[in-house]
Backbone as numpy.savetxt, mean C-alpha at the origin, in Angstrom:
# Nx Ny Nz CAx CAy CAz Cx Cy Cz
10.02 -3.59 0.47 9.17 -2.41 0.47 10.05 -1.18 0.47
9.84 0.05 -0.41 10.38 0.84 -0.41 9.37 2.16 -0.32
9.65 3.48 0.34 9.31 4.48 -0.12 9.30 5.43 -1.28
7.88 6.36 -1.44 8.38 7.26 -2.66 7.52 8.18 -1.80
8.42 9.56 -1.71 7.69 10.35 -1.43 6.64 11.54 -2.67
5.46 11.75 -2.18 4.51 11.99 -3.22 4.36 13.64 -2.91
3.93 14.15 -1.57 4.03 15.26 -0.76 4.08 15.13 0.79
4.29 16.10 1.40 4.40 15.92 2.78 4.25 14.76 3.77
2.98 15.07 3.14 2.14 14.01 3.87 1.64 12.23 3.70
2.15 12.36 2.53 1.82 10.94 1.80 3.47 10.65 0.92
3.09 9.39 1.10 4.17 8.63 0.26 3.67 7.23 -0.36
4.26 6.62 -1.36 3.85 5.58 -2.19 4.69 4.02 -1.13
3.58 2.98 -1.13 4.34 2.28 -1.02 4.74 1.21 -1.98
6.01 1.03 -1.82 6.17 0.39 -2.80 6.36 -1.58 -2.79
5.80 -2.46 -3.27 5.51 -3.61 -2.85 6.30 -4.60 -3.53
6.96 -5.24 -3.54 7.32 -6.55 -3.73 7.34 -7.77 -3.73
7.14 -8.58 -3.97 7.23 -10.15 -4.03 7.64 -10.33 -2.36
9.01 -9.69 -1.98 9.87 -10.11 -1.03 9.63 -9.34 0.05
8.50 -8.09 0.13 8.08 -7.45 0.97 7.69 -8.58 2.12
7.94 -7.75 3.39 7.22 -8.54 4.47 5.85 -8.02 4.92
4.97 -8.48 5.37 3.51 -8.30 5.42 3.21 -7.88 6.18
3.76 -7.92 7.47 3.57 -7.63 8.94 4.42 -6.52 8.79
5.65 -6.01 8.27 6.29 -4.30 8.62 5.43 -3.75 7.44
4.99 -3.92 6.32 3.71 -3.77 5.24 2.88 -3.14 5.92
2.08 -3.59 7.11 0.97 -3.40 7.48 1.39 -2.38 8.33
2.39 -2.38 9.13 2.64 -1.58 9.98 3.13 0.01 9.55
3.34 -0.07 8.14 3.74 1.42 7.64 2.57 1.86 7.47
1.38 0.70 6.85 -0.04 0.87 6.28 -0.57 1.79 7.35
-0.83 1.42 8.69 -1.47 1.84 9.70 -0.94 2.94 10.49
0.12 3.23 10.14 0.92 4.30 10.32 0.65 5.45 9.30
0.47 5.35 8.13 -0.45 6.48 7.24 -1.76 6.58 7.42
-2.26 5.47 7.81 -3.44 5.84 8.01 -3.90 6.51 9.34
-3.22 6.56 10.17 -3.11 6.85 11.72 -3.09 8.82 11.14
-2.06 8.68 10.51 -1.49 9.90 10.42 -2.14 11.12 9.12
-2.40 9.83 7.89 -3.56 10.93 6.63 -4.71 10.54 6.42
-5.19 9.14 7.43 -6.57 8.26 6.75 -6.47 7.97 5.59
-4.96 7.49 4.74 -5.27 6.57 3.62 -3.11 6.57 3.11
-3.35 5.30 2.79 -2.22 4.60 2.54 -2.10 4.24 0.95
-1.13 4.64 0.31 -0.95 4.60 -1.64 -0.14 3.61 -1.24
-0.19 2.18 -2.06 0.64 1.21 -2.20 0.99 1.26 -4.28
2.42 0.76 -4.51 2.05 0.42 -5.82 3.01 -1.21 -5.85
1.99 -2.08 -6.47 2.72 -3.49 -6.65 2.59 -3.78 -8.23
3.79 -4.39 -8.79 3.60 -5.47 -9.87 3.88 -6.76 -9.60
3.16 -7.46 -10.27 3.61 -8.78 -10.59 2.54 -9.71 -9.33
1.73 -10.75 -9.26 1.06 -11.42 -8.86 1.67 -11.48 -7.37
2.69 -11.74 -7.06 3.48 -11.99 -5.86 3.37 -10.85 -5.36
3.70 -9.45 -5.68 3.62 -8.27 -4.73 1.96 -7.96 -4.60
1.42 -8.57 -5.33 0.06 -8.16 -5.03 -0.65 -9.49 -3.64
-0.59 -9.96 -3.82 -0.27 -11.12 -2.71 -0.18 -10.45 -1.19
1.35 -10.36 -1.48 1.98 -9.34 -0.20 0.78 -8.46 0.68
0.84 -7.47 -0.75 -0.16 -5.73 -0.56 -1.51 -6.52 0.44
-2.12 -7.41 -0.27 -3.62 -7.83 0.17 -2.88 -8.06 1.82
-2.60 -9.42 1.69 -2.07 -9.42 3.40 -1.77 -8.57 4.10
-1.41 -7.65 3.98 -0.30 -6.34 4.75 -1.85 -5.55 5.26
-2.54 -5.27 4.21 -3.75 -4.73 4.32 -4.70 -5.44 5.42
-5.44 -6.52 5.54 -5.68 -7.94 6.12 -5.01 -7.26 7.75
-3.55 -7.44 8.14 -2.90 -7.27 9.28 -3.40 -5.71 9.19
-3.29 -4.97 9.04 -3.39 -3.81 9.39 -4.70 -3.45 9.94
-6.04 -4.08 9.33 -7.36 -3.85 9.90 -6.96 -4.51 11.06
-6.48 -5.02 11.66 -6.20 -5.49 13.26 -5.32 -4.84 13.59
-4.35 -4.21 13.79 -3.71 -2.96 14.13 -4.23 -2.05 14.18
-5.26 -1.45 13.57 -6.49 -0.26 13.65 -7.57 -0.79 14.19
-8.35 -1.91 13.78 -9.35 -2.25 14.95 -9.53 -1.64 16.50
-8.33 -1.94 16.91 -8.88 -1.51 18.79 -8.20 0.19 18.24
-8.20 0.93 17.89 -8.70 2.64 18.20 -9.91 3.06 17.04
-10.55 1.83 16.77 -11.77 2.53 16.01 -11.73 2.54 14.74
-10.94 2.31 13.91 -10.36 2.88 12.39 -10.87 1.66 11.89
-11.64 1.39 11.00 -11.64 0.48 9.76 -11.30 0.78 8.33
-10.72 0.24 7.26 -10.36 0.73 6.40 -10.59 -0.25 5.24
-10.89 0.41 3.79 -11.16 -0.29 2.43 -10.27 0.12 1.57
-10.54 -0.60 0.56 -9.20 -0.57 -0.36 -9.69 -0.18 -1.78
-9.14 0.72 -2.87 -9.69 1.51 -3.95 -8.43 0.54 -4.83
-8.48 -0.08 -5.89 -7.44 -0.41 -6.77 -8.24 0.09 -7.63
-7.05 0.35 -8.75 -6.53 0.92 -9.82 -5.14 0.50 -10.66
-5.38 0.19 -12.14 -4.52 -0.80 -12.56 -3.49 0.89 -12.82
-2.20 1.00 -13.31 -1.66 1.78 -13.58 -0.22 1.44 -14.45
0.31 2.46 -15.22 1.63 2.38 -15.97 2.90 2.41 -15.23
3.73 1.04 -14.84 5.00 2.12 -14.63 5.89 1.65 -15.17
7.26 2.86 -15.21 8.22 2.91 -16.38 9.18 1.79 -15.64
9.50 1.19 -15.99 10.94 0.38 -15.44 12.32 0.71 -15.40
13.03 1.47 -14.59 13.99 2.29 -14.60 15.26 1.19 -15.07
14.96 0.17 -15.15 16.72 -0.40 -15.69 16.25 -0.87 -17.53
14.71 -0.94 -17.74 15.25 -1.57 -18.97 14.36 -0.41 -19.94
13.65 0.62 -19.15 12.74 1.58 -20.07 11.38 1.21 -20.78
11.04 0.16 -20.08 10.03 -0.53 -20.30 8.97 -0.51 -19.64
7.41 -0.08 -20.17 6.51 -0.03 -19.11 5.95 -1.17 -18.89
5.52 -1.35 -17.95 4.53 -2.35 -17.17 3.61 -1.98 -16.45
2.18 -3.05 -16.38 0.77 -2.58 -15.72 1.09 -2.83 -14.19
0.60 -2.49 -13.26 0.62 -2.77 -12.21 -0.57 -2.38 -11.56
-0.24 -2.49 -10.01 -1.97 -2.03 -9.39 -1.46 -1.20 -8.00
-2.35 0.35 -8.72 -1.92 1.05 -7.14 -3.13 0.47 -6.28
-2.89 0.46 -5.00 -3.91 -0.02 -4.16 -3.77 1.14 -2.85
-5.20 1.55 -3.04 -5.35 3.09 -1.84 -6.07 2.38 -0.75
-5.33 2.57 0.38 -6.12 2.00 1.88 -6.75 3.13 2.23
-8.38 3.32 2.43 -8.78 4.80 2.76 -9.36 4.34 4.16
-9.72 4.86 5.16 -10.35 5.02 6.57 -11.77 5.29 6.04
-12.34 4.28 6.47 -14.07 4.55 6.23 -14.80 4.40 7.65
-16.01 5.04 7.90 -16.85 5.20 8.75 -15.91 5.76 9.92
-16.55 6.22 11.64 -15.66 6.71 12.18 -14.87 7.74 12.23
């Protein structure tokens, strides 16, 4: 998992195959703590995998102060910085609903 910062307040996360699910969730709930909504971006079947789980743990990390949260996907372009090649991927927005 890596960061991208977007503005101040928000940053992209970024997902991997090799991401762990449980520090995943814990950045998740940590944006959401802090903007009520978390930008993930994953490619490839395996980082999307990851993203879902991370998400999954995190509604139990927000559970006991009240926070429930849903998820907005959106397929999207990105450029591949070593070979210049785009690929589809899926941003996935954790937003804070009800509460």
């Amino acid at each position: 998992m890596s960061t991208s910062p977007t503005s101040p307040a928000n940053t992209i996360l970024k997902v991997s195959a090799t991401s762990e699910p449980v520090r995943l969730a814990g950045a998740i709930a940590a944006c959401v703590r802090q903007s009520g909504e978390a930008e993930m971006q994953a490619i490839g079947a395996a980082a999307v995998n990851q993203a879902v789980k991370a998400v999954a743990i995190s509604r139990g990390y927000l559970a006991p102060v009240g926070i429930d949260v849903a998820v907005l996907p959106t397929f999207i372009s990105v450029a591949v910085e070593a070979t210049g090649q785009e690929v589809t991927g899926l941003r996935l927005v954790v937003v804070q609903v009800g509460g």
